[in-house]
Phi, psi and omega in degrees: 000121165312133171266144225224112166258142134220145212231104181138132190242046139252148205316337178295287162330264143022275188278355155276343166305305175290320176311253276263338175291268201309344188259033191083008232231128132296092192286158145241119179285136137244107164244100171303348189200077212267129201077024186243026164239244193300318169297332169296332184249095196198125165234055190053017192308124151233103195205058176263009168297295167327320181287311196314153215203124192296127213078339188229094180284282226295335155280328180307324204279320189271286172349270185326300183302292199294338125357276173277353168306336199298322215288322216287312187288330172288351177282283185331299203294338170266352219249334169291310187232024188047020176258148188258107200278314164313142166255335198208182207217332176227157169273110171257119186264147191222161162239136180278353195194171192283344156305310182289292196334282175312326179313313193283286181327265189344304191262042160273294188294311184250037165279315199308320173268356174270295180262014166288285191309338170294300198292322180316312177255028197249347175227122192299147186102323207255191169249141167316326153334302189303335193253012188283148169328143170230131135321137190227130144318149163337307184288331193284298206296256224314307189313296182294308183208094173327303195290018161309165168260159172305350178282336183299133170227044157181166168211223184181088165271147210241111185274320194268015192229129188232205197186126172271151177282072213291016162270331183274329177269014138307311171303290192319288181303322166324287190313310181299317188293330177304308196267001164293331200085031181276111196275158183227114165259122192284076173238147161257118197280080174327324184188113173316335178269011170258005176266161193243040173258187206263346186225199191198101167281132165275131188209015180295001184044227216293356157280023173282352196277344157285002190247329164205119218283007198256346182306133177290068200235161177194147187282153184215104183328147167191120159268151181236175169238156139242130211236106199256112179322146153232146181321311189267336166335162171267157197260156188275187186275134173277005163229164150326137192232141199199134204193141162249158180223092195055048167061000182269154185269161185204136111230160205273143174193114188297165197190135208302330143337306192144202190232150183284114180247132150214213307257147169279174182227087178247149145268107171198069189069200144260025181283128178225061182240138213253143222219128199297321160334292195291298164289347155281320165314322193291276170347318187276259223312331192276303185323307185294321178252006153192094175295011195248012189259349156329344191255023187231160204272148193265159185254289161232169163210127185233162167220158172226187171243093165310145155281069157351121169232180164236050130238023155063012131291136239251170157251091193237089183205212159289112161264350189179185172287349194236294205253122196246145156244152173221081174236188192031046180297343179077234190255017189211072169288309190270323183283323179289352202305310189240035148278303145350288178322289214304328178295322165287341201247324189297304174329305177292003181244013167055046210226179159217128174259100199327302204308331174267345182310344185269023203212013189282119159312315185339319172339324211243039188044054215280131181296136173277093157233137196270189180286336189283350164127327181272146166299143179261000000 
């Protein structure tokens, strides 16, 4: 039986590990703390229309395919451990003021002819329509979701972009791997040439560049809040809520509970110490687009490390004849997860997934060399 190591225990790992378990593969995980990085600091967003940008086609483009893959990877994934991973099922992006407004108008008009016809035609059934960008006016916000604030004045719904609980799919993907034959060694990988299955995914996300050093990734801080209802609270937003604040990016993402507020953003290593500075901006900025979240109770406050590139697209290819990366998603980890798969298990059949070619490490000329110096 071919043998499979991957090394990194986040949900990118994770789910390649059980797919490549199930497509026949003798997996092996190796993680000392498996889910305890970027993904546990995460607030499940799938959203790559709302991010889209006039220019940056190969991410919209990359984003949208893995978009539509979720409904297929969220089935597999209940029909294996019976959990239902989605919390919120649409995106609303608001704007405070008339600049973020015209903003929303830009990536309406140039999302709506880019990624429609890819979701459309990638989910059988369905219409371009059902996923277009919609504008909303001031009275459609308040319409859409009353506890908003009053300042808001325009918004940008999204139908097609929902957001998962990434801690039940962390569990979830454990569970898949288990009952897969994926064996999980709570280990730390020192050097790829020191693991002996036949092939090798890198999936350590923003710590990849230590295992091979030429990869471009580099870490990027990010705080979240966890926010807990309380009996007197106002109910959270039933979509994904999204916002710029003083030029900061910020959003809400519901949870049975209450709700996940972010994010902040830094280059600052690998420091993941949560910074009196960082919850606070969240606080002021949220309090302005749902003044009712003073009333919930605080919970958590976490920070990670994103896996960074600089071109802000992920790397997911070859590294050699042996070794595939599936690193550097930035912040949008859990929405690329089975596009991401689906690129690796073609890479293990000595295939290609056309939908992944912009995410070729090679872009950045990376040497097909192993780390230690020697040809593979």
């Amino acid at each position: 039986m071919r043998t499979l190591a991957v090394v990194g225990g986040g949900v990118i790992g994770l789910s390649v590990a059980w797919r490549a378990a199930e497509s026949g593969w003798a997996v092996t995980l190796y993680d000392p703390s498996v889910g305890s990085g970027a993904s546990w600091v995460a607030g499940g967003m799938l959203a790559p229309l709302s991010e889209g940008w006039p220019g940056e086609d190969a991410a919209l483009e990359f984003g949208a395919a893995s978009l539509a893959r979720w409904p297929d990877f969220a089935a597999r994934l209940r029909a294996a451990t019976g959990t239902d991973v989605f919390v919120a099922d649409e995106t609303l992006t608001v704007a405070l003021d008339a600049a973020d407004a015209a903003d929303l108008r830009t990536i309406a008009d140039w999302v709506n002819p880019r990624a429609l016809p890819l979701l459309a035609a990638t989910q059988p059934g369905s219409e371009a329509r059902g996923h277009e960008l919609r504008l909303l006016d001031r009275a459609g916000v308040r319409e859409a979701e009353p506890g908003l604030g009053r300042g808001i004045r325009a918004g940008l719904l999204s139908p097609a972009e929902p957001a998962v609980d990434n801690r039940r799919l962390v569990s979830a993907l454990r569970e898949a791997c288990s009952a897969a034959g994926v064996e999980l060694r709570a280990e730390k990988v020192d050097a790829l040439d020191g693991v002996a299955q036949d092939r090798v995914v890198l999936a350590t996300g923003a710590a990849a560049a230590r295992l091979w050093p030429d990869l471009p990734v580099r870490p990027v801080k990010g705080e979240i809040l966890r926010l807990r209802r309380r009996p007197s609270a106002q109910p959270p937003p039933r979509r994904v809520i999204r916002a710029r604040v003083h030029g900061r990016p910020i959003y809400f993402v519901p949870r049975h509970d209450g709700i996940v507020l972010g994010a902040t953003q830094y280059e600052a290593g690998f420091d993941t110490v949560v910074t009196v500075g960082g919850v606070r901006d969240l606080i002021t900025d949220a309090e302005i687009v749902f003044p009712g979240i003073g009333e919930y109770e605080f919970a958590e406050a976490t920070a990670g490390s994103r896996p960074g590139t600089p071109d802000n697209l992920p790397l997911v290819g070859a590294l050699d004849d042996r070794v595939i990366a599936a690193t550097g998603h930035g912040r949008n980890g859990i929405l690329c997860v089975p596009v991401t798969v689906d690129a690796v298990l073609s890479l293990l059949a000595d295939s290609e997934l056309p939908a992944a070619r912009a995410a070729d490490p090679r872009r950045f000329e990376t040497p097909a060399k192993s780390p230690s110096g020697g040809v593979r």
